[in-house]
KOLDOKE-946503 format. One line per 5 residues: for each residue x negated, y, z negated of N, C-alpha, C. Coordinates in nm, 2 decimals. Atoms other than C-alpha are relative to their C-alpha. Layout:
BEGIN
X Y Z X Y Z X Y Z; ...
REM end
This chain:
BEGIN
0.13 -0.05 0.01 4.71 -3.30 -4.59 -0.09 -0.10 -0.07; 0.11 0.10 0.07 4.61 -3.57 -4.83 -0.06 -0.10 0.08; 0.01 0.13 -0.10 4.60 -3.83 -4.56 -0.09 0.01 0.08; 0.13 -0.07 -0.14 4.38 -3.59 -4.32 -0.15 0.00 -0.08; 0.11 0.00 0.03 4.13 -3.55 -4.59 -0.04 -0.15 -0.05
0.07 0.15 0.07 4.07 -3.92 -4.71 -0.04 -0.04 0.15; 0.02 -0.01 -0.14 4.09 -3.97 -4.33 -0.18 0.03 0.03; 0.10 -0.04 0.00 3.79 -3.77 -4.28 -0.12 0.00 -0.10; 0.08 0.06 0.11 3.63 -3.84 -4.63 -0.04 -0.17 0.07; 0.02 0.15 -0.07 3.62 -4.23 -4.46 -0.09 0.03 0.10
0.04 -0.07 -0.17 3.51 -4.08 -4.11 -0.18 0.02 -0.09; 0.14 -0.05 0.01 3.20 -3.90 -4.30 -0.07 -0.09 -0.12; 0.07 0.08 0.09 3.11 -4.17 -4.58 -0.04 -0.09 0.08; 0.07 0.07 -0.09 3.10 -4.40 -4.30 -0.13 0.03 0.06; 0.11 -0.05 -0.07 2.85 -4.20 -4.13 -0.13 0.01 -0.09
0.10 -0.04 0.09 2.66 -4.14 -4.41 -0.05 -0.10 -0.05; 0.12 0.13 0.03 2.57 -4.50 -4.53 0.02 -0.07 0.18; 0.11 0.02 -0.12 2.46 -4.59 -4.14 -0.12 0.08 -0.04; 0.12 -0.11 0.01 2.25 -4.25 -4.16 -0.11 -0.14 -0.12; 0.12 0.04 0.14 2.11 -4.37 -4.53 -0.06 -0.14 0.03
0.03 0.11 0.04 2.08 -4.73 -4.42 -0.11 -0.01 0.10; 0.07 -0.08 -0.13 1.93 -4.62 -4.07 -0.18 0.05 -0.05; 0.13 -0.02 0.04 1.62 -4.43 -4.26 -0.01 -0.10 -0.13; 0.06 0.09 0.06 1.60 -4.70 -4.52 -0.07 -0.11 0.07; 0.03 0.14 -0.11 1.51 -4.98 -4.26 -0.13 0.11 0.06
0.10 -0.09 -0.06 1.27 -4.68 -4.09 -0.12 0.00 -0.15; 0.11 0.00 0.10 1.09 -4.60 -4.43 -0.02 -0.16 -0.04; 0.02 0.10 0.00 1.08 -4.97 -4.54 -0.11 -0.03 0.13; 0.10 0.03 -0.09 0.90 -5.04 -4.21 -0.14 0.06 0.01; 0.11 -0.07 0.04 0.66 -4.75 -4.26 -0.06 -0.06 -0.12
0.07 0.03 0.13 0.58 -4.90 -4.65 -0.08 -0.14 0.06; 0.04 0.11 -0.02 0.54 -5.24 -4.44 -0.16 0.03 0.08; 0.09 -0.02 -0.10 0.28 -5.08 -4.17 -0.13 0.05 -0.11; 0.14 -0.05 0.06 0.08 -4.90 -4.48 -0.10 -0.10 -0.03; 0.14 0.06 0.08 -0.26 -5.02 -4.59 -0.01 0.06 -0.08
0.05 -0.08 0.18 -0.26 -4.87 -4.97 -0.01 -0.10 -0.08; 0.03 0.08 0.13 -0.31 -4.98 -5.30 0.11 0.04 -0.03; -0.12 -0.01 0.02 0.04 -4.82 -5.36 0.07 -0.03 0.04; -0.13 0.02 -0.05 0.26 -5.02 -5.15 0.09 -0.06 -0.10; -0.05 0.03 0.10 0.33 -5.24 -5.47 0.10 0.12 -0.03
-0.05 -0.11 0.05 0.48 -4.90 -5.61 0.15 0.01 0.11; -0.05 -0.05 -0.15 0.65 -4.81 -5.26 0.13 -0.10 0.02; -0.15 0.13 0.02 0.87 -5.16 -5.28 0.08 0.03 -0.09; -0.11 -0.07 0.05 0.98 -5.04 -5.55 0.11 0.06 -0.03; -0.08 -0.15 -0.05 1.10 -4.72 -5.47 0.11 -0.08 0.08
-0.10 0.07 -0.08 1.26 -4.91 -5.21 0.12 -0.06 -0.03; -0.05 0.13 0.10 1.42 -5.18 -5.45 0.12 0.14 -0.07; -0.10 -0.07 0.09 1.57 -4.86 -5.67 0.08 0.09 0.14; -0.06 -0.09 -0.08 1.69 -4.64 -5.32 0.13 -0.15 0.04; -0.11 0.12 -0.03 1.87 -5.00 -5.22 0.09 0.02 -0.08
-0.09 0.04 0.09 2.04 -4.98 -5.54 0.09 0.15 0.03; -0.03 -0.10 -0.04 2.12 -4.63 -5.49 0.11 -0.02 0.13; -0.04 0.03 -0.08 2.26 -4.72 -5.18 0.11 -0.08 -0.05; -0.08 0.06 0.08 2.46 -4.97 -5.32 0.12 0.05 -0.07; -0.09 -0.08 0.03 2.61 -4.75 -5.53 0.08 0.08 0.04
-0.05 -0.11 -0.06 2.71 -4.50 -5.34 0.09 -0.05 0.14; -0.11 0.09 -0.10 2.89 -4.77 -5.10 0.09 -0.10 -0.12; -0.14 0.05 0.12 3.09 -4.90 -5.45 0.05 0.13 -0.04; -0.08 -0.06 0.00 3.19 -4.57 -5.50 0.11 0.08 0.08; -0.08 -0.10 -0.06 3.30 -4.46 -5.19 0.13 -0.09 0.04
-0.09 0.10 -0.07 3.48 -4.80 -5.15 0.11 0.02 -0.16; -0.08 0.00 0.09 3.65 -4.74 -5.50 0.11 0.15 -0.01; -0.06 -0.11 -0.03 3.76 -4.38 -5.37 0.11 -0.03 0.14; -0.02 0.04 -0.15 3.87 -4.55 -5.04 0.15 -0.11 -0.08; -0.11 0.12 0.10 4.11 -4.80 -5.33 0.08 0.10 -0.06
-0.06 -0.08 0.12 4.20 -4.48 -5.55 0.10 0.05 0.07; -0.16 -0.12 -0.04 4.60 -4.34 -5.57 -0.03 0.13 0.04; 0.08 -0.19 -0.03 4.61 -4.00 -5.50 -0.01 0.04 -0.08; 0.05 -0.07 0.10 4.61 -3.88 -5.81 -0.11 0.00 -0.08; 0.06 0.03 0.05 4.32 -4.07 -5.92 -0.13 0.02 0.13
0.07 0.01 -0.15 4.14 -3.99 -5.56 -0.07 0.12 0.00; 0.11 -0.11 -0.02 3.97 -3.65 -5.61 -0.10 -0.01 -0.12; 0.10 0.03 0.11 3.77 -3.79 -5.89 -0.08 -0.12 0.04; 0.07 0.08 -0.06 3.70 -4.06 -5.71 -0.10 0.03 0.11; 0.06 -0.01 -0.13 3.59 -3.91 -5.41 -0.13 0.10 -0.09
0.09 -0.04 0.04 3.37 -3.65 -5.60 -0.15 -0.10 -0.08; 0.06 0.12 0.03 3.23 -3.93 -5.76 -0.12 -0.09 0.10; 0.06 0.02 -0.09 3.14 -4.07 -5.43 -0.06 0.09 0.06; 0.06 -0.13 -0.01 2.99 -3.75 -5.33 -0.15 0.00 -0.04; 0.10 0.01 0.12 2.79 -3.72 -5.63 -0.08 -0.14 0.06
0.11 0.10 -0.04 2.62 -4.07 -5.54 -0.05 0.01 0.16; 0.08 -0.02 -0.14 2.55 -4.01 -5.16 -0.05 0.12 -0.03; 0.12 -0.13 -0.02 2.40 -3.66 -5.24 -0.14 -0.03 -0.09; 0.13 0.03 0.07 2.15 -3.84 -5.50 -0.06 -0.12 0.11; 0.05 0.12 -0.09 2.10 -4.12 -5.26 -0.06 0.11 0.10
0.10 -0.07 -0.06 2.02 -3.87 -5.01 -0.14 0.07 -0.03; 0.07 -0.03 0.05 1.83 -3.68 -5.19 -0.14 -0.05 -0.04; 0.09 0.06 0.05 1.63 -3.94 -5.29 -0.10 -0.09 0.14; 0.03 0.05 -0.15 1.58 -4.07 -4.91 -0.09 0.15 0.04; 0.09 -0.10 -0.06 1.44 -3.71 -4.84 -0.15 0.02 -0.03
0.14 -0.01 0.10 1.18 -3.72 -5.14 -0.09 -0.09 0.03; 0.06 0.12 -0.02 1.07 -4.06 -5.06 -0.05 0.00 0.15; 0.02 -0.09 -0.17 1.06 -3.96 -4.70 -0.12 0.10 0.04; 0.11 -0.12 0.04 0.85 -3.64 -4.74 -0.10 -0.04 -0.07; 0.13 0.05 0.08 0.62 -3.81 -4.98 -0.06 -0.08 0.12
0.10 0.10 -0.12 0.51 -4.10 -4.72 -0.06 0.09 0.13; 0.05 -0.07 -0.13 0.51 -3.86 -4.44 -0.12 0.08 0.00; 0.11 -0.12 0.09 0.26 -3.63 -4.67 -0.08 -0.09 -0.01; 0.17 0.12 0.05 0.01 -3.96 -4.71 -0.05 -0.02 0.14; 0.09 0.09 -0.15 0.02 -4.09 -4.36 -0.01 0.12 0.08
0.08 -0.03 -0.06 -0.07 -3.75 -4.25 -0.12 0.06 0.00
REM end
């Protein structure tokens, strides 16, 4: 059973930093096409969701390293950072889509 779920913990973290990296490259291109006085700001955001990102691909690779017994804390762990990274791809998301329309 353990093997089926790290299995598919791999399967769906994989999918999940494409997804995240997928609308990072999308919003990044939208901050590039704006004309504001807030893109400064907007790079930013970008700059901290990268790191985010980042993260949340050192933890799932440190869950992806972890024994078994050390592997459901790990994986939660990696959880926890892809659901703030999402999260934060939604917000950042919804905010731009709320300016440019």
């Amino acid at each position: 059973m353990s093997r089926r779920n790290r299995q598919a913990f791999d399967t769906l973290s994989r999918d999940l930093v494409l997804r995240a990296t997928d609308r990072m490259e999308t919003l990044r291109s939208m901050v590039e096409r704006a004309d504001s006085d807030r893109r400064e700001t907007w790079e930013r955001t970008l700059d901290r969701l990268r790191g985010l990102n980042n993260r949340a691909i050192a933890r799932i690779e440190a869950a992806h390293m972890a024994d078994d017994d050390a592997w459901p804390f790990a994986r939660a762990q990696a959880d926890q950072a892809m659901m703030e990274l999402m999260r934060a791809l939604d917000e950042f998301d919804g905010h731009l889509r709320l300016l440019a329309a």
